[in-house]
N, C-alpha and C positions, 0 to 999 in steps of 0.2 A: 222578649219579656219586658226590656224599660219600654219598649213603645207602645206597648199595650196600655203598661202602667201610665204614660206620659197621655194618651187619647183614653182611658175610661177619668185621667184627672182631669182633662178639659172637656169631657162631657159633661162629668160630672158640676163642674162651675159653673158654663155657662146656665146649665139648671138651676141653679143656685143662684146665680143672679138675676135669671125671669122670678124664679121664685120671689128673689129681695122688690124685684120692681113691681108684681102683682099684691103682692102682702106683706109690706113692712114688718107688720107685728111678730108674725108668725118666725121670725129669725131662729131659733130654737131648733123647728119642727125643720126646718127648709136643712139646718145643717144637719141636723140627727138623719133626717131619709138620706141626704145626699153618703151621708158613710155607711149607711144601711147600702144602698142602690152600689156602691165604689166595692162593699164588702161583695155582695153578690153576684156583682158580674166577674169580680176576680176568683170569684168559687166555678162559676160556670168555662171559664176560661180554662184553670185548672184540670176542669174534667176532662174540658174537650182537648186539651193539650197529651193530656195520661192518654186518652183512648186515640187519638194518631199518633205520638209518636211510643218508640219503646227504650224508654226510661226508667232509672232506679226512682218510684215514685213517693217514697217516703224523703230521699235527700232530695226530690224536686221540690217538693210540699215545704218543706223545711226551709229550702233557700226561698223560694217564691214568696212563703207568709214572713219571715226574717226583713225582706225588703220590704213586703206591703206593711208588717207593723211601725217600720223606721218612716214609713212614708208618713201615715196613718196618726206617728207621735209628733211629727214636724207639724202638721198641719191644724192638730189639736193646741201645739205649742201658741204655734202663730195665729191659730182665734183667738186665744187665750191676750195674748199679748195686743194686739188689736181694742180687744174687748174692754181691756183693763185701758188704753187709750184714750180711748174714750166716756171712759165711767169718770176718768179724772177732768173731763173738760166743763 
């Protein structure tokens, strides 16, 4: 489960940074898809995880989305923090 998490968040970046390098402006849009795209593939994951193995899938769902939102709130923090970085300069 963290290695999934660990390669759909470096797919997800490296997107994000062709994104930054084809359309500067668009910074916004590039980070909103990429937790759009980070959300959905962790949904599809999910499913296909329930449907091989046989697991209590409500405590699966629960610990799984528990990590993805802690990931989810770091990541948010840290644009945030960045952002604010740079508005000061």
């Amino acid at each position: 489960m963290f290695g999934f998490m660990a390669a759909i968040t470096l797919g997800v970046y490296l997107i994000s940074v062709l994104g930054f390098k084809i359309d500067g402006k668009n910074q916004a849009f590039v980070v909103l898809s990429a937790i759009v795209f980070r959300f959905l593939g962790s949904m599809i994951f999910v499913l296909i995880y329930l449907q091989k193995n046989s697991v209590d899938g409500v405590l699966f769902i629960a610990n799984f989305f528990s990590i993805y939102l802690l990931l989810t709130i770091f990541e948010i923090y840290s644009l945030l923090r960045i952002l604010r970085h740079q508005t000061k300069k």
